[in-house]
C-alpha positions in Angstrom: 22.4 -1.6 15.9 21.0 -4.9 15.0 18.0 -5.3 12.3 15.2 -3.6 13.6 12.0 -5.8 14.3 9.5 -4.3 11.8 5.6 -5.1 12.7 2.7 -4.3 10.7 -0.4 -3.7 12.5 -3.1 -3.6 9.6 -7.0 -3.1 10.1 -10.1 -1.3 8.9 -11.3 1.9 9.9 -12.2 1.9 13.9 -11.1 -1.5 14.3 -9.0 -0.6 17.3 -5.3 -1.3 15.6 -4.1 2.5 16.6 -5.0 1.5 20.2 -3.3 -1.6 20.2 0.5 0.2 18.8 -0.1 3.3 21.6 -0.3 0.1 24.1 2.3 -1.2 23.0 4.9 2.0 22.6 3.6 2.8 26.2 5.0 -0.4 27.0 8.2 -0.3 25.4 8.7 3.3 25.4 12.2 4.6 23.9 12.7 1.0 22.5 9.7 1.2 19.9 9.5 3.6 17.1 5.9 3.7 15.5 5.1 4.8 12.4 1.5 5.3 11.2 0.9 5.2 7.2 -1.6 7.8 7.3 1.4 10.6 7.9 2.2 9.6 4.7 -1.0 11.0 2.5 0.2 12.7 -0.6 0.5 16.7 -0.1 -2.2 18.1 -2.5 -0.4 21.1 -4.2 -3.0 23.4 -5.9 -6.4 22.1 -4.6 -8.8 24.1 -2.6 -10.2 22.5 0.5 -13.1 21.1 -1.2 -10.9 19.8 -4.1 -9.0 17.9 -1.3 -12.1 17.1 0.8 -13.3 15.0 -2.3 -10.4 12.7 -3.0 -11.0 8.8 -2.2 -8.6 8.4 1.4 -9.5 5.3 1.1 -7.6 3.8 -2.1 -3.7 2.6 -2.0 -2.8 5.9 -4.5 -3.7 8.3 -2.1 -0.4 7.3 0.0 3.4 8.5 -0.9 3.7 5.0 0.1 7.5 5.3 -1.8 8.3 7.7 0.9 7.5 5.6 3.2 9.5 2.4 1.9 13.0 4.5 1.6 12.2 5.8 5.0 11.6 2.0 6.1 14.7 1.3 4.2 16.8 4.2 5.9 15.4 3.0 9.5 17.0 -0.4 9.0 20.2 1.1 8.2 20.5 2.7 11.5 19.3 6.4 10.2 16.7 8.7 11.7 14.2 10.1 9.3 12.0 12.9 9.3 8.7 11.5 8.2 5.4 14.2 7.5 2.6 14.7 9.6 -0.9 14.8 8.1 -3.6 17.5 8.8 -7.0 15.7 8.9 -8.8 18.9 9.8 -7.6 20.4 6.4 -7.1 17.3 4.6 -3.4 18.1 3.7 -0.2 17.4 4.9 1.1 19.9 7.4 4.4 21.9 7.1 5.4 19.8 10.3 7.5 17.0 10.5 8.2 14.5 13.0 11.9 13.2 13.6 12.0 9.3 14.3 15.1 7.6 15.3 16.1 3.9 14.4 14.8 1.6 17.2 15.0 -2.3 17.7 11.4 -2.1 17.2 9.2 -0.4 14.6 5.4 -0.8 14.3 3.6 0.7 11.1 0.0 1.2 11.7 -2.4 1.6 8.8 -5.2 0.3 7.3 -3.8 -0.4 3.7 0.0 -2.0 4.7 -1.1 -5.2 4.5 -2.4 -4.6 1.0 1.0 -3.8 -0.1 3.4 -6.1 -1.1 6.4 -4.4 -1.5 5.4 -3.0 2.5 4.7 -6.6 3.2 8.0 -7.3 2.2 9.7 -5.3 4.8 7.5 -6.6 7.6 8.9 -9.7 9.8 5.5 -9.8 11.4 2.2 -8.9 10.2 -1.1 -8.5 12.0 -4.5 -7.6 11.5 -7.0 -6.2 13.6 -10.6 -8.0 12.9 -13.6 -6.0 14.2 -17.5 -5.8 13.7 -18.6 -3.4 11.0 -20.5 -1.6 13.4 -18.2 -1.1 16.5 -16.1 0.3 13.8 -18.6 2.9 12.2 -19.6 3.3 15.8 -15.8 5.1 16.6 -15.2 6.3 13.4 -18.2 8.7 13.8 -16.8 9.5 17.2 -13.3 10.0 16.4 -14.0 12.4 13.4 -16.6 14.5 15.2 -14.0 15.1 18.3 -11.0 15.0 16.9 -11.2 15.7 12.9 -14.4 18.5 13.4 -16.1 16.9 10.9 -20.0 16.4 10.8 -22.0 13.5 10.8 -23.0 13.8 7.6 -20.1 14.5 5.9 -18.9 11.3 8.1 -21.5 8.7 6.9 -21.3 10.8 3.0 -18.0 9.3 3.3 -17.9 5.9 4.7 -20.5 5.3 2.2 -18.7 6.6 -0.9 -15.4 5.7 -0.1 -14.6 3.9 3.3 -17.0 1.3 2.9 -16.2 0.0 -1.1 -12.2 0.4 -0.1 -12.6 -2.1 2.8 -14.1 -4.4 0.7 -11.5 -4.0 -2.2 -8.5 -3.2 -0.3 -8.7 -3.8 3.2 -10.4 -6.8 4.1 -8.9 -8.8 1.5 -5.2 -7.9 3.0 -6.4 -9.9 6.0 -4.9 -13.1 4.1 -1.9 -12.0 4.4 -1.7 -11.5 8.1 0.5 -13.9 10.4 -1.9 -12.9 13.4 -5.4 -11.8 13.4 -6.6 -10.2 16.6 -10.3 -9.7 17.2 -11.4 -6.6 19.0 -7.9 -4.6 19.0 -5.8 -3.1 21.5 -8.8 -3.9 24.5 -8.1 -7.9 23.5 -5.3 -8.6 26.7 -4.4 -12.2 25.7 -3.3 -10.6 22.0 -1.9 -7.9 23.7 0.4 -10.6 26.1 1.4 -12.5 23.3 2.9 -8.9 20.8 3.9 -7.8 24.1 5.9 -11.4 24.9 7.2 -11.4 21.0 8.6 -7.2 21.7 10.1 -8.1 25.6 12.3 -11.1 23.3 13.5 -9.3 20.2 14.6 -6.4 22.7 16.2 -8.2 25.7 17.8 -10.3 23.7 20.0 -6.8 21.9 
């Protein structure tokens, strides 16, 4: 197999990147591998869940980013990996795993890939997802209460503590780096057209 086309689909919180790469995998189907960075969270050996439910999500060093390279690294070489799935309900990594087999395409999805170089390195395309602060505290507070079983104030305790200040730091600054910048997510169509154009190219042309 040829070298894979690897696309990095950066964002804040909410901004609608995750919605954009399930578009596109529904798309593409078995010619898409997607890879989201927040599988990668460090397992947390010894901490009790409030121990856990304390630590800043938000910063670079909470990712075993490392794994996530030699798995990147492993992909292009044609080898399937077994990357870990993350427990957001108990703030842990699970003892699950989820095989992923080498594809012409992989998107990695995740707030913080842009902010890292050596990640950066590895991507032949890089986008980020621009949205309104509020749209994205908006389905942040949605997504955790439904899906995470978290409550509203442990929500906004967060995003002002941590979620928030990273943006600024992190996040938002790694929008520099991006090759495309797509406002409003998966629901903008003529963004969608054009990744969906650059994907129907790389893969036909196998």
């Amino acid at each position: 197999m040829k070298k894979p086309l690897i696309i990095g689909v950066a964002g804040g919180t909410g901004s609608g990147k995750s919605t954009l790469t399930d578009r596109l995998v529904a798309a593409f189907g078995n010619d898409v591998a997607l890879i989201y960075h927040d599988n990668y969270y460090r397992h947390q050996v010894g901490k009790t869940y409030d121990e856990r439910a304390k630590v800043n999500y938000d910063h670079p060093d909470a990712y075993e980013t490392e794994l996530l390279l030699t798995h990147l690294e492993a992909l292009q070489r044609g080898e399937a990996v077994d990357c870990p799935v993350y427990d957001f309900t108990i703030h842990n990594r699970s003892d699950k795993f989820v095989r992923i087999e080498p594809k012409p395409v992989i998107l990695i999805d995740g707030i913080l890939i842009l902010a890292d170089e050596r990640l950066r390195d590895h991507m032949d395309v890089k986008v980020f997802v621009d949205t309104d602060d509020d749209i994205r505290l908006i389905r942040r507070i949605r997504r955790d209460m439904v899906e995470r079983q978290r409550s509203l104030e442990s929500i906004l305790l967060q995003y002002e503590t941590t979620v928030k200040p990273m943006h600024d730091l992190f996040v938002a600054p790694s929008r520099e780096y991006a090759d495309i910048i797509i406002r409003q997510g998966g629901k903008n169509e003529a963004a969608f057209g054009m990744l969906w154009a650059l994907l129907k190219d790389k893969i036909t042309g196998l």
